[in-house]
C-alpha positions as CSV (number, residue, x, y, z in Angstrom):
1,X,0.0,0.0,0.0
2,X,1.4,3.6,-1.0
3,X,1.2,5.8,2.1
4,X,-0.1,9.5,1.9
5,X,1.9,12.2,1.9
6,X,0.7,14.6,4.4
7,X,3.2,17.1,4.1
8,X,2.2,20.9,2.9
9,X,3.9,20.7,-1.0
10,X,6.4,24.2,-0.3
11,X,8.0,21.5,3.0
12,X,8.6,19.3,0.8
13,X,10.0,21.0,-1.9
14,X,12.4,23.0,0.8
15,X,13.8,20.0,1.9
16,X,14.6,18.7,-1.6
17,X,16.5,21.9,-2.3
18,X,18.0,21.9,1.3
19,X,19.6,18.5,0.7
20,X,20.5,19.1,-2.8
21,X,22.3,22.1,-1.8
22,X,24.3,20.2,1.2
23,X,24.7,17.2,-1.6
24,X,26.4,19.6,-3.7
25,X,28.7,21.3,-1.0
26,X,29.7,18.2,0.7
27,X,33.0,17.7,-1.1
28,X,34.4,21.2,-0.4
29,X,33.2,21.2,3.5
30,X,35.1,21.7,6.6
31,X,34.6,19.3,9.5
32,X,34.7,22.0,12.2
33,X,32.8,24.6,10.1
34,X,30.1,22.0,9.6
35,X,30.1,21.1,13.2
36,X,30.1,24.8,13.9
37,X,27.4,25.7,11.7
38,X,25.0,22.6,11.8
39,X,24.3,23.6,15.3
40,X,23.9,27.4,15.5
41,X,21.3,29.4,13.7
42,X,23.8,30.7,11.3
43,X,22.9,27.0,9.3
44,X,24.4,26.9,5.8
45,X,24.8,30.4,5.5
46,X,28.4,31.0,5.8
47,X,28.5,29.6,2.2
48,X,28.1,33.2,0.8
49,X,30.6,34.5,3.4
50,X,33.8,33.1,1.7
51,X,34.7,31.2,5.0
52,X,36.8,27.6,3.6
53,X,38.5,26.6,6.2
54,X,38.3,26.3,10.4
55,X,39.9,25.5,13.2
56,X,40.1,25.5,17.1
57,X,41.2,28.0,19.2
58,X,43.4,27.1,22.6
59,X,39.9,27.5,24.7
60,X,38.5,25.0,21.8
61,X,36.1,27.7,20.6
62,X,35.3,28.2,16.8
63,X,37.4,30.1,14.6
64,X,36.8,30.9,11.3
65,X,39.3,31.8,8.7
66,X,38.2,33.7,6.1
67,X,40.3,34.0,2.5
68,X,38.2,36.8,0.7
69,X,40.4,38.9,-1.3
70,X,43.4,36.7,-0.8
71,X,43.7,37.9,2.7
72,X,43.6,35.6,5.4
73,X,41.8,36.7,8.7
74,X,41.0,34.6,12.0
75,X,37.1,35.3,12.5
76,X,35.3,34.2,16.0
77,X,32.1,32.6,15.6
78,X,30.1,36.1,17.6
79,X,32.0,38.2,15.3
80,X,30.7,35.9,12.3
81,X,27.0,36.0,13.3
82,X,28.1,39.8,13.4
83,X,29.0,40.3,10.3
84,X,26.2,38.0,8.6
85,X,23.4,40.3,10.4
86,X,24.9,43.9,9.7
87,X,22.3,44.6,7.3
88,X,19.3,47.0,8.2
89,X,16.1,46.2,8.7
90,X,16.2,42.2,8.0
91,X,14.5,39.7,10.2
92,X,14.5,35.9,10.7
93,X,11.1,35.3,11.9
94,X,7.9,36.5,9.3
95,X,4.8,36.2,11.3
96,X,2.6,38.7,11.3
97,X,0.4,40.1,14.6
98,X,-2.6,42.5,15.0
99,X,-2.6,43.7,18.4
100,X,-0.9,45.7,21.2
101,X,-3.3,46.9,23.3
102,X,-5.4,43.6,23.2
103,X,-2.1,41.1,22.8
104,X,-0.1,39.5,20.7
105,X,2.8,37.8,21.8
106,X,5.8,38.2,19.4
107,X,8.3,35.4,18.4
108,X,12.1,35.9,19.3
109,X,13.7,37.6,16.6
110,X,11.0,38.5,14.9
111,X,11.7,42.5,15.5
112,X,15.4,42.8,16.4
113,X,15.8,46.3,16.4
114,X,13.2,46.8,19.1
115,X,15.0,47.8,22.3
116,X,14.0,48.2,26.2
117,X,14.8,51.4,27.8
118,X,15.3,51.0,31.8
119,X,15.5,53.7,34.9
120,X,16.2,51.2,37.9
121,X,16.0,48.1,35.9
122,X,11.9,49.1,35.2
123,X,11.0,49.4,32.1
124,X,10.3,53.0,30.9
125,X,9.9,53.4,26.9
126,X,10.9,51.4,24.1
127,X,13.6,52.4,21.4
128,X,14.8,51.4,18.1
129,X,18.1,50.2,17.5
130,X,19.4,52.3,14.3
131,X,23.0,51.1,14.5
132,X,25.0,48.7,17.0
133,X,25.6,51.7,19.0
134,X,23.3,54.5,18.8
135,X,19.1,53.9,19.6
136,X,16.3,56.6,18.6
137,X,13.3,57.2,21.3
138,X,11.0,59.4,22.6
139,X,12.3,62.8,24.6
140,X,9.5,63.0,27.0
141,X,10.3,59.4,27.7
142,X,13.7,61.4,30.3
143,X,11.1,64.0,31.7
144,X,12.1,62.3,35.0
145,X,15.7,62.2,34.4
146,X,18.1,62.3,31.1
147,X,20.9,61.5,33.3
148,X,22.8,58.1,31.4
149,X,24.0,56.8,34.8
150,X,20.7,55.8,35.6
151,X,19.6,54.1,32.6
152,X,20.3,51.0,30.6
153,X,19.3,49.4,27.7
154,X,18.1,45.9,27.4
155,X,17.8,43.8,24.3
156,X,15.7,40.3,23.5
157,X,12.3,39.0,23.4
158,X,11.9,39.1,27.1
159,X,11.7,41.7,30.0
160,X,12.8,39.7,32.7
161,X,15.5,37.3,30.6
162,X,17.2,39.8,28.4
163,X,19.8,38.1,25.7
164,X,22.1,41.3,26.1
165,X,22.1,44.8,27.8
166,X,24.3,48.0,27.6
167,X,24.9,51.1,29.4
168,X,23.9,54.4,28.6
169,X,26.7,56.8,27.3
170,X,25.0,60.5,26.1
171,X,21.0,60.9,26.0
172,X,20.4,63.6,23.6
173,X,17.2,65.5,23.5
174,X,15.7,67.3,20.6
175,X,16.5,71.0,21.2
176,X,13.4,72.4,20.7
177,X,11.5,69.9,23.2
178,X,9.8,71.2,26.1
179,X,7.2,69.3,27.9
180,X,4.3,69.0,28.0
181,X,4.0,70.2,24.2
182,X,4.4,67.1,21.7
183,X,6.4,68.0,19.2
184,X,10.0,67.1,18.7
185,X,9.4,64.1,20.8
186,X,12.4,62.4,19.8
187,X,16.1,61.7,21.6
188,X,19.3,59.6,20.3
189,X,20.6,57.4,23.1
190,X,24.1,56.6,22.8
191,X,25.1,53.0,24.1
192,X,28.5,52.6,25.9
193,X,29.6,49.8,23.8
194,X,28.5,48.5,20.8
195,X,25.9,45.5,20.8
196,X,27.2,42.5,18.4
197,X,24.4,41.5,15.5
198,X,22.7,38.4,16.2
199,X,19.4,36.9,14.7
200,X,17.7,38.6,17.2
201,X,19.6,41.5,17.8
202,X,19.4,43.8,14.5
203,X,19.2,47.6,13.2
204,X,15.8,48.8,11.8
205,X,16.8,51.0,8.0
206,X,16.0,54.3,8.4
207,X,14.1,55.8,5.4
208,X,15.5,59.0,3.7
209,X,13.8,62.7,4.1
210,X,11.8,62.1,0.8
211,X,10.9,58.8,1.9
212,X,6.5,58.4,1.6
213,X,4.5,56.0,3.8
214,X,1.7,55.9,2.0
215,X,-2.1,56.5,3.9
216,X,-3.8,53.2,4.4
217,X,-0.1,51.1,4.2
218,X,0.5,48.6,6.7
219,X,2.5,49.2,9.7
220,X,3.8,47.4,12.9
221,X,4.0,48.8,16.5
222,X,5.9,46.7,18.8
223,X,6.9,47.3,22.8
224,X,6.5,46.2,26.3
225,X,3.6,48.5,27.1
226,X,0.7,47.8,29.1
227,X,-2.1,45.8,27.2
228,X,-4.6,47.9,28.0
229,X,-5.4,51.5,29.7
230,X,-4.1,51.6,33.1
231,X,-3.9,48.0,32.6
232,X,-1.0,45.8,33.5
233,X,2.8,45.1,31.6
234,X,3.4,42.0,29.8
235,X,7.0,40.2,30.1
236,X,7.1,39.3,26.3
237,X,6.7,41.8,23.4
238,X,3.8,42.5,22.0
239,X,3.6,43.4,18.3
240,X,0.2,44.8,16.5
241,X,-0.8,45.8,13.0
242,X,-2.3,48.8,12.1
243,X,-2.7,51.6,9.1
244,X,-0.9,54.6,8.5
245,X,-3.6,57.7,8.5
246,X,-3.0,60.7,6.6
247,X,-2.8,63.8,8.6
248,X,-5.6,65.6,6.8
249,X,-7.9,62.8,8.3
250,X,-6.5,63.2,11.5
251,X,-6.8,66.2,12.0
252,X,-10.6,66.1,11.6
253,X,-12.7,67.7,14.0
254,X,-14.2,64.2,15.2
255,X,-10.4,63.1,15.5
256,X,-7.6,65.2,17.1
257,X,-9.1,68.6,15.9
258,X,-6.3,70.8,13.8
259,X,-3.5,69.4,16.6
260,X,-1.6,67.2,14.5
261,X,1.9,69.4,13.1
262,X,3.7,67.9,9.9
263,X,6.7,66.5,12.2
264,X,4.1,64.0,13.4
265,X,2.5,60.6,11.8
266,X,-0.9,58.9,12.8
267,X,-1.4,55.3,12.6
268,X,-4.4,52.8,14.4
269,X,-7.7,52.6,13.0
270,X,-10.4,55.2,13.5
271,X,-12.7,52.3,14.9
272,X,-10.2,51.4,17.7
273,X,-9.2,48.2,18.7
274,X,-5.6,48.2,17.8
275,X,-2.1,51.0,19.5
276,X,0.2,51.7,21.1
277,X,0.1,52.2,25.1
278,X,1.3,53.2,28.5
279,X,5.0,52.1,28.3
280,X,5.4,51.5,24.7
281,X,6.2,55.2,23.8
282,X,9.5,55.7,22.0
283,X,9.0,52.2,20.5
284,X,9.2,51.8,16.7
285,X,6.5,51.6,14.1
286,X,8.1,50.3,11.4
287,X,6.6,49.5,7.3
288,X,8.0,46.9,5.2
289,X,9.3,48.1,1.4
290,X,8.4,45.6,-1.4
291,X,11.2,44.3,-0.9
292,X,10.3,43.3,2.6
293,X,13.5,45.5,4.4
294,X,11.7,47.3,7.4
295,X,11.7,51.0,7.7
296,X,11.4,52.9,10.8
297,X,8.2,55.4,9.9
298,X,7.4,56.6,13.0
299,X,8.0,56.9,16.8
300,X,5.6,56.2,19.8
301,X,4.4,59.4,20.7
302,X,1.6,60.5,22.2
303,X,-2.2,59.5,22.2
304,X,-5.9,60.0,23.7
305,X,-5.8,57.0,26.4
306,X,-5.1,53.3,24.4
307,X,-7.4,52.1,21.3
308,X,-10.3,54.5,21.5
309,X,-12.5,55.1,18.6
310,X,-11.3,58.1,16.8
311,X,-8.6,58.1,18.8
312,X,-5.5,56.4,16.6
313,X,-1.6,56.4,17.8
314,X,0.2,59.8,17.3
315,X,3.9,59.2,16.3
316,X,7.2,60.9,15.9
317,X,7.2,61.5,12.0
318,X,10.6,60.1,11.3
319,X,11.3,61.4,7.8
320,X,10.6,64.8,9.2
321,X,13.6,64.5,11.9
322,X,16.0,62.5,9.2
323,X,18.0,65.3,9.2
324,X,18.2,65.8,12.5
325,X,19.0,62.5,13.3
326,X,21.8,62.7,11.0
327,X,23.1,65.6,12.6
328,X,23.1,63.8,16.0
329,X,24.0,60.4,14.8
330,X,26.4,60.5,11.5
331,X,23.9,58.3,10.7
């Protein structure tokens, strides 16, 4: 009797090319880069780095030696994963989620760039990582205190299990910021040291000034922030989907009444039921290109109480600050 094949048809097809692919590379592999690889989530990819041939070090970690360009370099396996995740606004894990305020538990690595900002070891406000050593945030998020001393940032899918976490070098506020107003509501936190790329640890692109995020597009707001108004904080990030509203709508009478200024973006749905809330400000809402490389569009602002009708997420217009940024940055 011929058994069923239950398999979804793109599995099976995967594996095929998965095995013809490690069929076809198996005469030029390297024992310990195969060892090395098969068991980290790098997988088969150091085939595109020009890495052919390893050994071990005297504390029998990996090294990998590199021969691009005819010059011969000893690589550690961190620095590897480093190098193989430098590019912006990538991501290893593709599922999609549609709430914050509500709940939707995100996967590890599925939005790298997201970052924790702590006073105390508590969570305070979100950023985005925007290189291995600078993050962009909210400004009213250091109303309390911008002194670095007393802040950290932590990076991972969890609040209380972070994979890695820096301290804070410079925190530098918008000039023209001055509470309780909400415009230029954005700071660049400098880290002390650098973070190392992994799978789950990556930079969000940032778009240029001329860069359009189109009313009605789809956009993602991630953070720690409560799940509800006044409501509690989760220990895993939360991720939701929402739509970029144009300003014009917006700024309708039966919305936020003429108070929305061009360096600022709105993004929910007039109905409700989806945004940003209590703890997620400074966090990124990011849009995918066609090419699916995230952008950061906006950051977590301000907003009437969490998911009201009429009531969508105000955001930091990034595009509007680019230069700024720049300035700031060098980025």
């Amino acid at each position: 009797m011929v058994q069923s094949i239950t398999a979804p048809m793109d599995e099976i097809l995967e594996r095929i090319r998965i095995k013809m692919v490690n069929d076809a590379l198996a005469p030029f592999s390297d024992p310990i880069i195969n060892e090395t690889f098969h068991k980290s989530k790098l997988q088969r990819q150091y085939v595109t780095s020009h890495i052919v041939q390893g050994r071990k070090s005297k504390n029998n970690s990996k090294i990998m030696r590199s021969d691009q360009n005819k010059k011969k370099m000893d690589i550690e396996m961190p620095t590897a994963e480093n190098l193989l995740n430098t590019c912006c606004g990538q991501r290893t894990v593709t599922h999609s989620g549609n709430k914050i305020a509500g709940g939707m538990d995100a996967e590890e690595g599925e939005w790298p760039w997201q970052a924790s900002l702590q006073e105390g070891k508590i969570h305070r406000c979100g950023a985005t990582l925007i290189s291995n050593s600078w993050l962009v945030t909210a400004a009213h998020c250091f109303v309390r205190t911008n002194d670095p001393k007393k802040w950290t940032a932590s990076f991972g899918l969890l609040l209380s299990d972070p994979e890695t976490q820096r301290s804070v070098k410079d925190i530098i506020i918008h000039e023209n910021y001055h509470y309780p107003a909400h415009d230029n509501d954005i700071a660049v936190v400098h880290l002390s040291s650098p973070v190392l790329y992994t799978s789950n640890i990556r930079r969000a692109c940032l778009p240029e000034t001329t860069s359009k995020f189109l009313p009605n597009s789809n956009a993602v707001i991630t953070g720690w922030g409560t799940l509800k108004s006044d409501g509690t904080s989760p220990n895993i990030l939360q991720k939701g989907l929402v739509k970029i509203i144009d300003n014009k709508t917006c700024n309708n009478n039966m919305v936020y009444g003429g108070v929305i200024t061009p360096g600022m973006l709105c993004a929910g749905f007039l109905e409700g039921r989806v945004d940003a809330c209590q703890g997620d400000s400074g966090g990124p809402l990011v849009s995918a290109n066609s090419k699916g490389t995230w952008f950061l569009a906006g950051i977590v602002s301000w907003g009437d109480e969490c998911a009201l009708p009429n009531k969508p997420g105000v955001y930091t217009r990034v595009t509007y600050y680019r230069d700024w940024i720049f300035s700031k940055t060098g980025l």
